[in-house]
N, C-alpha and C positions, 0 to 999 in steps of 0.2 A: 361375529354375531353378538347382540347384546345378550348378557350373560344371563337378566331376563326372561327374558322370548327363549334362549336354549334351555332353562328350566320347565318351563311352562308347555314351548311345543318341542320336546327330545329328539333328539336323528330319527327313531323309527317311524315318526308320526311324518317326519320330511321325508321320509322314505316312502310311507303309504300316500304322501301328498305327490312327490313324483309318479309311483306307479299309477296313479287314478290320471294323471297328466291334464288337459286339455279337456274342462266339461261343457265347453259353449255348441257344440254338435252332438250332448247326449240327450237322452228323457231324463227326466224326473227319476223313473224308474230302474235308469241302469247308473245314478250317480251314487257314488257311499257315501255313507259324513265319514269321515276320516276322525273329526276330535270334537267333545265335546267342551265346550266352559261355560261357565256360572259365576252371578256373583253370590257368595255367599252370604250375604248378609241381604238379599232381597232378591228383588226382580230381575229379572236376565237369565237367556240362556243364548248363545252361540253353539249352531249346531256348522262346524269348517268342511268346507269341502274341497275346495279348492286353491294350491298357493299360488298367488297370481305375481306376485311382482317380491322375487328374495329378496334383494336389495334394499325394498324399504320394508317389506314383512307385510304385506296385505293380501288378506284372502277372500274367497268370498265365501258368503254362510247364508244360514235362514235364521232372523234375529228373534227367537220366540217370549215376548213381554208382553204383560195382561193387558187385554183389550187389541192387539194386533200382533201379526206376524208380517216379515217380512224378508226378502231374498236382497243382498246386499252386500260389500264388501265391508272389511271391519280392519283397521289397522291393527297388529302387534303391538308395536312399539306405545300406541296411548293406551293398547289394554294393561299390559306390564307396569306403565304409568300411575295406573289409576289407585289411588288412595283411599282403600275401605275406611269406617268403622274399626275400632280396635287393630289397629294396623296392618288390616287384612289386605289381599287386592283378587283380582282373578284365580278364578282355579279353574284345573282341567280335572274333568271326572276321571278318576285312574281307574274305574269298572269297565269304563266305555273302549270297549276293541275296535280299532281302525277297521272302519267296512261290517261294523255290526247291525248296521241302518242303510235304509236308500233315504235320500231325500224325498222322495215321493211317500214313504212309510213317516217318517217325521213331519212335515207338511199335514197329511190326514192327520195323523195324532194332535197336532197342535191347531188346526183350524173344527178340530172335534171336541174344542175343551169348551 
């Protein structure tokens, strides 16, 4: 695994992303966001819920940035990629506990801004 992506998303988050398994026959209501990230120097927020494909790192999330939200898949490997400002890149919120949110509670919060 690129060394990366094992920074950013740690075993336990692939662990909470296994246990949630399979959310294409859940609600809204009964998925967790597993991880959050940010771009720290603006706009973005990726709330992960789901790892869909290991091998290339892509998950899917609700991509929360002003003026729309939306439900989507997001690669790893170009988030890790990406070149901030002062040589920042992605972060995960380290406050945010795996299974702290449903995606239905995240969704209302961000379609209520």
């Amino acid at each position: 695994m690129n060394p990366k992506i094992q920074k950013l998303i740690p075993k336990y988050i692939h662990e909470a992303f296994a246990k949630q398994g399979d959310t294409s026959e859940k609600a809204m209501k009964d998925i967790k966001i597993i991880c959050k990230l940010f771009n720290p120097c603006g706009h973005g927020t990726w709330w992960l819920y789901e790892n869909i494909e290991e091998d290339i790192y892509m998950a899917f999330c609700l991509l929360d940035n002003p003026g729309f939200a939306e439900i989507g898949t997001v690669s790893l490997e170009e988030m890790v990629a990406l070149r901030l400002p002062m040589g920042l890149g992605i972060e995960r919120d380290l406050s945010f506990e795996p299974g702290e949110k449903t995606l239905e509670e995240v969704w209302n919060e961000v379609k209520g801004k």
